[in-house]
NUKOL-548747 format. One line per 10 residues: number of its first residue (from 0); for each residue x, y, z of C-alpha. Coordinates in steps of 0.001 Angstrom, whole numbers. Example, Ala and Ser with C-alpha at 12.3 -4.5 7.8 and 13.67 -1.06 7.14 Angstrom:
<recs>
0 = 12300,-4500,7800; 13670,-1060,7140
</recs>
This chain:
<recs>
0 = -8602,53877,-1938; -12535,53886,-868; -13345,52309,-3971; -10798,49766,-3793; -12219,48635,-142; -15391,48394,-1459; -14686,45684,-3994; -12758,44040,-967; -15726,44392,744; -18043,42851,-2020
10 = -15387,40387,-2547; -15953,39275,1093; -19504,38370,371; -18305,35823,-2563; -17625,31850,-1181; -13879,30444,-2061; -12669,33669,-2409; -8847,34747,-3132; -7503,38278,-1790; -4739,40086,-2549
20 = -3772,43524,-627; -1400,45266,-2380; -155,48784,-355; 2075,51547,-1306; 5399,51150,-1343; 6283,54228,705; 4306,52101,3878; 6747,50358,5997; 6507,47021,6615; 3939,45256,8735
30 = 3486,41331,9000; 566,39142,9689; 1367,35453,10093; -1584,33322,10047; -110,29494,11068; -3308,27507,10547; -6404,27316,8346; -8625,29664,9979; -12915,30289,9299; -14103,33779,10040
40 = -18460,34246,9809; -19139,37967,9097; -22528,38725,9920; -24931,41953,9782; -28414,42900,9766; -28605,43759,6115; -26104,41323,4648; -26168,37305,4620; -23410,35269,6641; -20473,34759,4392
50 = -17913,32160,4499; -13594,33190,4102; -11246,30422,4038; -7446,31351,4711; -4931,29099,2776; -3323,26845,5395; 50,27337,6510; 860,29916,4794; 2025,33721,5435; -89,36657,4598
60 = 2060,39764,4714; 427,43505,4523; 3118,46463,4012; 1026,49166,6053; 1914,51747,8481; -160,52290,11046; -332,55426,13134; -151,53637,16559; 2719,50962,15670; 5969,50888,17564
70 = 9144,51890,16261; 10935,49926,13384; 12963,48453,16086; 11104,46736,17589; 8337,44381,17295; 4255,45209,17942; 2344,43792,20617; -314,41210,20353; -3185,43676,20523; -2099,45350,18187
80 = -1646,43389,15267; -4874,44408,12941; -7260,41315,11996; -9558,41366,8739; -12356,43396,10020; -9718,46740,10223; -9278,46190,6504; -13345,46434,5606; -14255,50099,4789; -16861,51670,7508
90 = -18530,53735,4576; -19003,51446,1720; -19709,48103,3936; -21865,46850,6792; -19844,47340,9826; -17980,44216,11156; -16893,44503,15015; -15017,42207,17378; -18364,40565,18459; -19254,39662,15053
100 = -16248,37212,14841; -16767,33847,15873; -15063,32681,19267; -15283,29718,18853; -13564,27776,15787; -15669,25835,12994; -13979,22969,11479; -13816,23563,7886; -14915,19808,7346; -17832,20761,8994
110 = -18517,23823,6644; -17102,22731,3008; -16244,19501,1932; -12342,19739,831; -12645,17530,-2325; -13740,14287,-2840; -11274,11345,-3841; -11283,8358,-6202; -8577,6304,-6224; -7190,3103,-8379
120 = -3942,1012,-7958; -1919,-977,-10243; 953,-4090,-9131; 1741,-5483,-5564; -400,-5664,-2541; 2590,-2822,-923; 355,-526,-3485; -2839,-1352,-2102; -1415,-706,1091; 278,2225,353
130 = -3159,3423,-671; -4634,2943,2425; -1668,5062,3665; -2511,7799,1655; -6459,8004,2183; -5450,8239,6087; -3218,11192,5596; -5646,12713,3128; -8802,12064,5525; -6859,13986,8453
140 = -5857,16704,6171; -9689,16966,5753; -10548,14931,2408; -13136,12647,4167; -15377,11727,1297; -14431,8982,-1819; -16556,8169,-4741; -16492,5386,-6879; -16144,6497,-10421; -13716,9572,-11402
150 = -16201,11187,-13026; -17865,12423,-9949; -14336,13445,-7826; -12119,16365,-7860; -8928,14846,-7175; -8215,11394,-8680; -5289,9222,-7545; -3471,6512,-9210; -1225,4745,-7575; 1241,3279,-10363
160 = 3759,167,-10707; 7107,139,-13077; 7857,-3477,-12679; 7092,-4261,-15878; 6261,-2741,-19122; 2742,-3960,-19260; 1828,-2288,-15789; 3396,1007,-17422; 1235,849,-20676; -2295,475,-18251
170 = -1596,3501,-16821; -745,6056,-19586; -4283,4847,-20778; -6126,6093,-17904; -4285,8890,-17284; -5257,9878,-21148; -8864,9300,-19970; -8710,11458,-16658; -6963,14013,-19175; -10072,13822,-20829
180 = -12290,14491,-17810; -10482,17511,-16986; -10277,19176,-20400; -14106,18711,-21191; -15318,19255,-17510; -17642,21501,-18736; -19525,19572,-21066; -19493,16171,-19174; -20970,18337,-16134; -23567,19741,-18473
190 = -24804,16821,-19898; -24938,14858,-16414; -21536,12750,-17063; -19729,14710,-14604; -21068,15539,-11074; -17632,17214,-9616; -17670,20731,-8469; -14542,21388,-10669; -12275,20165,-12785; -10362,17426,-11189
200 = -6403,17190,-10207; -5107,14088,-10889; -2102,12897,-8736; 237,9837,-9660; 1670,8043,-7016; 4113,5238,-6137; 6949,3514,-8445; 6024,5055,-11764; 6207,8482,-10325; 9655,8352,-9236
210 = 10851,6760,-12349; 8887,8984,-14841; 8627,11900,-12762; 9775,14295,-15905; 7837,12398,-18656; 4857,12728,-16458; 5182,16853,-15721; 5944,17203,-18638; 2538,15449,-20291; 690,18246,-21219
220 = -1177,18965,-18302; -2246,15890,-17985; -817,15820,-14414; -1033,18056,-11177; 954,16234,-8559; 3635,13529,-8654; 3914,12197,-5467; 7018,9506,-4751; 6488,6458,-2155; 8408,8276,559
230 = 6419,11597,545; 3031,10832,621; 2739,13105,3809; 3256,15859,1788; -85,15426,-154; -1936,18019,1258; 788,20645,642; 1241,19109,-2965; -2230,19583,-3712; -2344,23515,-2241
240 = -78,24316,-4348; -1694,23136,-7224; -4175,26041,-6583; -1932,29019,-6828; -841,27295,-10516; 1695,25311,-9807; 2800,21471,-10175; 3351,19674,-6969; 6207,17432,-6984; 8023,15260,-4337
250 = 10099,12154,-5486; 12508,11846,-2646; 13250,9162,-1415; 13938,8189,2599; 16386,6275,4771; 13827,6566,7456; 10373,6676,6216; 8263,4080,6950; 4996,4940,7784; 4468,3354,11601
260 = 2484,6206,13427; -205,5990,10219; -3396,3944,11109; -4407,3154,7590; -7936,3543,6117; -8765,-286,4721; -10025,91,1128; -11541,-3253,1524; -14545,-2903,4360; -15601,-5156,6678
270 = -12708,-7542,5421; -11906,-10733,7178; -8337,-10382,5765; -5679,-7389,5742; -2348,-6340,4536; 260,-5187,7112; 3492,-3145,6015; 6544,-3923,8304; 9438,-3060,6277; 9788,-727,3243
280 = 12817,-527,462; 15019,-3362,-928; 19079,-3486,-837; 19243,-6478,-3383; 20129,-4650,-6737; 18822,-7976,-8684; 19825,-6619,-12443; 16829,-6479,-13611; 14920,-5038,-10979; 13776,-1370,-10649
290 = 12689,-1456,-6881; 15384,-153,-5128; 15386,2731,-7828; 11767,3669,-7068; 11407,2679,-3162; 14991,3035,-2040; 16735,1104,768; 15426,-1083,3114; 14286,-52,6838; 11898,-1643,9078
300 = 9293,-613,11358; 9649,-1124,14850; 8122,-4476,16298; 5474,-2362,18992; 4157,-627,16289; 3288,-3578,14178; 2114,-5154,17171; -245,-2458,17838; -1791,-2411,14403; -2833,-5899,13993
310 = -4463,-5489,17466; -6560,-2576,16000; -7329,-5371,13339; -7985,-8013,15314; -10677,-5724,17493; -12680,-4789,14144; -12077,-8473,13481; -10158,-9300,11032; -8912,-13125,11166; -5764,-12994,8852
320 = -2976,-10817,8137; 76,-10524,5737; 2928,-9073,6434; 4233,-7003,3679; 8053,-5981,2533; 9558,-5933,-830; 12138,-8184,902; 9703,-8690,3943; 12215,-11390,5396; 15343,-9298,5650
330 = 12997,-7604,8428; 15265,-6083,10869; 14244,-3588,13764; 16841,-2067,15073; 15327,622,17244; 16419,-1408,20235; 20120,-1510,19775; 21742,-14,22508; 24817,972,20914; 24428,965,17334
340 = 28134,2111,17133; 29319,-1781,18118; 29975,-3532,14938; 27014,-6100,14277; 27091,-9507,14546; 26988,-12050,11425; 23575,-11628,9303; 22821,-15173,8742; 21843,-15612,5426; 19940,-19047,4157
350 = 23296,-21604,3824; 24583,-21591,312; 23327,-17463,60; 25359,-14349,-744; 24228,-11009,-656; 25502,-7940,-2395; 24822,-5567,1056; 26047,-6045,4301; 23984,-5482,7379; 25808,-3000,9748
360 = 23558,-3244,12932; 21218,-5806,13766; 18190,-5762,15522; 15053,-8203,15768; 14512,-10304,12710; 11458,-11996,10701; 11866,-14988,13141; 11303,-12627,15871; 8511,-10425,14957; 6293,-13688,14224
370 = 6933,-15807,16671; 5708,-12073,18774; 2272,-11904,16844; 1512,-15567,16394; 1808,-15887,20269; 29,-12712,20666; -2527,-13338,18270; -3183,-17323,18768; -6865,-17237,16706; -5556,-14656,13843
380 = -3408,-16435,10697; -663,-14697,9530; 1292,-14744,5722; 3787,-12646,4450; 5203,-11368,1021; 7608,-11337,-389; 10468,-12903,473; 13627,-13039,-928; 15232,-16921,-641; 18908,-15310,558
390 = 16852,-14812,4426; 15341,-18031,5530; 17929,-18852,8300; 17067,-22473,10400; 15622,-20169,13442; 12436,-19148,10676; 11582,-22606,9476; 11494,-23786,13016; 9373,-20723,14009; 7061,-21630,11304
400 = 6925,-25280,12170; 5949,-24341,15519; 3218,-21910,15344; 382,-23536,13881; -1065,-20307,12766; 1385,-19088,10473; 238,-20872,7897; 2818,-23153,6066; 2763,-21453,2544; 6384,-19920,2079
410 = 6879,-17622,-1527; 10094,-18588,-2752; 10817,-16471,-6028; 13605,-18492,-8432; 13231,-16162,-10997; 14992,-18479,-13204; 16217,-22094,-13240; 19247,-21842,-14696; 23182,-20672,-12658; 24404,-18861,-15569
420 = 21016,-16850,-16000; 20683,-16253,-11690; 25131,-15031,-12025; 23769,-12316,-14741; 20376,-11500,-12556; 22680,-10990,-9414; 20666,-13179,-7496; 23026,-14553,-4881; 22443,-18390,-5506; 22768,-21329,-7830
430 = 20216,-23774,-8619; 21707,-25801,-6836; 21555,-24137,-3764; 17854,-23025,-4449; 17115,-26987,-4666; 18703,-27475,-1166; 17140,-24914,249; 13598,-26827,-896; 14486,-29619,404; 15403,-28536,4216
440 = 12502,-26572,3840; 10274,-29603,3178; 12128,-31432,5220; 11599,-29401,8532; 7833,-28661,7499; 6970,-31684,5057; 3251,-29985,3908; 4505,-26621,3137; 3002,-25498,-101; 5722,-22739,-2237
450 = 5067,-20336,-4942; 7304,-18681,-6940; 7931,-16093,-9152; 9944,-16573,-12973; 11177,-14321,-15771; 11511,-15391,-19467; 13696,-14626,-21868; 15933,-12679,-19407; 19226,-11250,-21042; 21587,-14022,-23025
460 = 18617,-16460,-21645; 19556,-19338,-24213; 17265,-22522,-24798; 19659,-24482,-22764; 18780,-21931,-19720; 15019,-22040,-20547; 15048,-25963,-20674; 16864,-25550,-16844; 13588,-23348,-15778; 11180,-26287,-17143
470 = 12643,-29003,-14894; 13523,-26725,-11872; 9321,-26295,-11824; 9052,-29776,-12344; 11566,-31248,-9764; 9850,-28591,-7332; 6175,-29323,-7618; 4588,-25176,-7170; 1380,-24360,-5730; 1114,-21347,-7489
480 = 3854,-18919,-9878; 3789,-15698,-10911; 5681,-16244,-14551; 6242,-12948,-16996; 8340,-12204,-20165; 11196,-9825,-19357; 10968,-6463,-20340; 14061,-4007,-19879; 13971,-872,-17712; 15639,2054,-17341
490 = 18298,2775,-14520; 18691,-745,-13657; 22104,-2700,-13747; 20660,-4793,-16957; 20036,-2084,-18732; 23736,-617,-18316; 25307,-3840,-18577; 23420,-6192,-20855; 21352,-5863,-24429; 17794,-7109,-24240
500 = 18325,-9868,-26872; 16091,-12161,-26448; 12913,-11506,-29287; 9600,-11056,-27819; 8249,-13823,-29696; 10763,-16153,-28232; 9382,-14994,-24825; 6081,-15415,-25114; 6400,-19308,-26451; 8849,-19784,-23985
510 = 6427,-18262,-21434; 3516,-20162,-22958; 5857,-23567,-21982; 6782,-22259,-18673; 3088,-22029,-17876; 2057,-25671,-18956; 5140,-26764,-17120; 3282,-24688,-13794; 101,-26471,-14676; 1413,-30271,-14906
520 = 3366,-29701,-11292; 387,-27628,-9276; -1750,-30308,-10328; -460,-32924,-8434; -559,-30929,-5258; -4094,-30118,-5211; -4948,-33432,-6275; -2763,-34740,-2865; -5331,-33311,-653; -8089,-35608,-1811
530 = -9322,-36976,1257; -7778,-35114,3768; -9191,-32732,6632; -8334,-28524,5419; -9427,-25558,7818; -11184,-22956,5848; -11114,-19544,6587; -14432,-18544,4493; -14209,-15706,2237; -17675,-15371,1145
540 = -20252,-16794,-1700; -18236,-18985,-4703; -18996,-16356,-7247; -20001,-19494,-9844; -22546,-20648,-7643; -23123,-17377,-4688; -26707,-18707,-3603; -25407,-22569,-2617; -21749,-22448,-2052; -19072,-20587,85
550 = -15383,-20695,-415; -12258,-19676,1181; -8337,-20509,2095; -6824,-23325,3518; -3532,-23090,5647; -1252,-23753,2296; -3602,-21000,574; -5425,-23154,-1598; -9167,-22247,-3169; -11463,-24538,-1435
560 = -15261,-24253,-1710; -18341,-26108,-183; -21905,-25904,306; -23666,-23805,2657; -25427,-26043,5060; -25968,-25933,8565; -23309,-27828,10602; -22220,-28224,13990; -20777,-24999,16088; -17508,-26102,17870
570 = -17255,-22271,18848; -20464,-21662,21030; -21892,-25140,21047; -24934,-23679,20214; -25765,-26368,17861; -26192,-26349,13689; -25796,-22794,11910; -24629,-21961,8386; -21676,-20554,8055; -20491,-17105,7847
580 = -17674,-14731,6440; -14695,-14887,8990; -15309,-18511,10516; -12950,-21237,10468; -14759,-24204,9101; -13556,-27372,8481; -13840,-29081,5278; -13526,-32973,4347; -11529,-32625,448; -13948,-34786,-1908
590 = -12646,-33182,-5121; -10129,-31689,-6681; -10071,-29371,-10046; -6104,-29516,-10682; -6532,-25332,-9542; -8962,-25902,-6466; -10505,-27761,-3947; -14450,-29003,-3563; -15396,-30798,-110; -17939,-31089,2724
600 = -18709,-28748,5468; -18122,-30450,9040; -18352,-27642,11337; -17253,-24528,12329; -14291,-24205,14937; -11553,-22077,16489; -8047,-21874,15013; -6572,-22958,18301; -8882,-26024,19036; -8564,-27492,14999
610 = -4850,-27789,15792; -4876,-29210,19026; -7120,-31840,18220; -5245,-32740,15459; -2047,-32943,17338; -4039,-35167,20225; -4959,-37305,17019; -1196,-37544,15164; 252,-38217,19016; -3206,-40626,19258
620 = -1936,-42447,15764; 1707,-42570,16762; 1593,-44696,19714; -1137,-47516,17922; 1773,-47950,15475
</recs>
């Protein structure tokens, strides 16, 4: 027993240290609970300080009778429950007393760095915000330090997409090469590749987690923790866990989760622009989508809290926001309902619209929580994405007609151009509806730019339907499409109900037409704004030319650059300056590319004051005619 104590006791003196107290098993049984990560400092005149870190949250139990316990029945006082220093033999060790323990706690960021992080993401901006999510939750679990490569961090996320096949295919390579980086730590530490203080754990997050949750466990060891969209709070315990030799896992998915008490950490510093989650989920169940699979069912955060994160943003100045959702305008906060028992009123879809799901309750919508923030936030511009076309109701085109700074750039994905394709796709809508829906949207706001999204070669997609998808792009006139070939996956109503039988290289020339169709139609709308006055929100150097020109948005999110002169400040009135990253500048349109926009620097202004001078000037123009 004396000898065992003393390799506790030398034990003790070794950093990152695991112990083990195993007692006989005719000791009854005596428990110590420790409910927090806790630092002791031992300290004595003939030994250095040494450092013991106690897992967090979790139990420590010692079997032990003890001469001066209670009875079995009932339960020992506080002063008498033993701590460490009772454990530490007085012969073979430097005596430890009550004294010697620190009062006071030491944070153990303060002491030894928990790990430090590199991250990547792969498909929609909801990753790169869900990202940001999970380096908050990870810096107030302790991990405060990222690096830039993965050779030099010892836990590496990737945060994954399983849209599409492509996405899938990225990812499998890089987690091959962080495979790599773990099984020949060693050797890349010894020849200077490596600088990580062990080999790292490498965590997949997001949609590809939840999907291929088993494939990915199962990879060899190529994987510590899978971690599903809904349960990235339970990173910290995922990644414990991993340290006693086990694979951390959490797929579930919530009918509640959506991150509003999180302040996220902004990947992007000192950004003039930022990405703002306000719903989470999708009830659609388009066939050939695998979203609702991977990020479940839709539920929105409540209005205050969005509220009171683009303030935070506005302070560290930041100038434009988008609101994200996978369906971001089926927004609907209902933590406000008095009685969410009452049946709700009619959800009032976009006319011609169906929807598969029916909304029981109904709270604030998308035409309510902008109309807050652009009134709240008259100098910030606000965007959102993405959409679905089923939820644009009369009440959010007017509310977007009205506030000048949410800027009049609506995506409306088609997906395809052709009825029979849009019946199999479960979309809700004909072309025919999707073309009337265009027009009142052009017809309430006349200059709003759309985008799009489109799938070739979808199920049965015959080269009557593709030839429907040509002039649909044509008759619309897009400022900008996201167009892909299809590619089947699992658990969606597509692949139960339909064969993938369209060949891949029918997709890809139908795709290759779908693109010059884009091209031909996008041109024209750049080429419109020849000659006409576009407030820039400037982004920072034109990479092709970073020592003479600047370049940013307009309102309808086109590329505009210019050259960076001094011109007149509308702001301050403090005379000529250049411009800078986060002014609003506007720019006389001399040229157009067919795919951006070239003009001249007049001067720098407010968001507020460009619009009401150029309402004073269309009022000014109406009555001379």
């Amino acid at each position: 027993m004396a000898s065992s104590l003393s390799s506790l006791s030398t034990m003790l003196s070794q950093p990152h240290c695991a112990i083990r107290i195993k007692f006989p098993k005719q000791y009854s049984s005596f428990h110590v609970r420790f409910l927090s990560s806790k630092l002791l400092q031992l300290q004595s005149s003939s030994y250095r300080r040494t450092y013991v870190a106690l897992r967090r949250s979790s139990t420590f139990s010692i079997s032990r009778n003890f001469s001066n316990c209670q009875s079995r029945s009932s339960l020992p006082s506080k002063d008498q429950i033993p701590s460490l220093h009772h454990f530490i033999p007085k012969a073979s060790a430097p005596t430890v007393s009550a004294s010697d323990v620190l009062s006071e706690p030491v944070m153990i960021s303060d002491v030894m760095p928990r790990g430090r992080i590199y991250h990547e993401t792969y498909g929609c901006q909801m990753n790169v915000n869900d990202m940001e999510i999970v380096l908050s939750i990870m810096k107030n679990a302790g991990y405060t330090e990222s690096v830039e490569v993965p050779e030099n961090a010892e836990i590496i996320f990737i945060n994954t997409c399983a849209i599409r096949d492509n996405a899938e295919h990225k990812v499998w390579q890089r987690l091959n090469y962080f495979w790599f980086l773990k099984r020949q730590w060693k050797s890349n530490v010894a020849i200077g590749r490596s600088q990580s203080t062990h080999p790292p754990k490498v965590v997949v997050l997001g949609c590809m987690a939840e999907r291929l949750k088993d494939k990915i466990l199962d990879s060899d060891k190529m994987v510590d923790v899978v971690c599903g969209p809904d349960a990235y709070r339970d990173l910290p315990r995922l990644l414990e866990e991993v340290d006693y030799g086990q694979k951390g896992i959490n797929t579930l998915l919530s009918l509640e989760e959506t991150y509003a008490d999180i302040n996220p950490v902004r990947i992007s510093k000192n950004s003039i622009s930022a990405f703002v989650s306000v719903m989470r989920g999708c009830n659609n169940m388009c066939s050939f989508c695998i979203v609702p699979f991977t990020r479940g069912r839709e539920r929105s955060r409540p209005v205050e809290s969005i509220v009171k994160e683009v303030a935070e943003l506005w302070k560290e100045g930041v100038k434009e926001v988008t609101l994200l959702g996978q369906n971001v305008n089926s927004y609907n906060d209902t933590s406000g309902v008095e009685n969410p028992a009452e049946p709700a009123v009619s959800w009032e879809l976009s006319d011609g619209f169906s929807s598969m799901c029916k909304v029981k309750h109904v709270g604030l919508r998308f035409a309510d929580l902008l109309d807050r923030l652009a009134t709240e936030f008259p100098e910030m511009r606000f965007r959102y994405t993405s959409p679905h076309p089923k939820d644009f109701p009369d009440d959010l085109l007017y509310v977007m007609r009205d506030r000048y700074n949410i800027c009049k750039s609506i995506h409306l994905p088609a997906q395809s151009g052709s009825s029979a394709v849009l019946e199999r796709m479960r979309r809700g809508y004909t072309r025919e509806a999707y073309l009337d829906l265009v027009k009142k949207i052009r017809d309430i706001i006349p200059d709003m730019g759309i985008s799009s999204d489109f799938i070739c070669g979808f199920c049965g997609e015959t080269e009557e339907d593709h030839k429907d998808t040509l002039s649909l792009v044509e008759a619309v006139c897009y400022d900008m499409a996201y167009m892909f070939a299809y590619s089947m996956r699992e658990k969606t109503h597509a692949h139960r109900k339909y064969v993938d039988d369209v060949p891949d290289d029918v997709k890809q020339r139908r795709l290759t037409e779908l693109i010059e169709a884009f091209r031909g139609s996008t041109g024209q709308n750049y080429d419109s704004k020849i000659g006409t006055l576009q407030l820039v929100l400037v982004e920072g150097p034109n990479k092709r030319a970073p020592d003479t020109e600047l370049i940013g948005k307009s309102d309808r999110g086109h590329r505009v650059s210019f050259t960076n002169l001094p011109i007149p400040d509308k702001v301050d009135n403090n005379g000529k300056r250049n411009p800078k990253i986060g002014d609003y500048v506007e720019v006389h349109i001399t040229k157009s590319t067919r795919a951006s926009l070239f003009g001249e620097a007049l001067a720098t202004t407010k968001l507020s004051s460009f619009y009401s001078s150029s309402h004073e000037e269309a009022v000014a123009f109406a009555s001379r005619t």
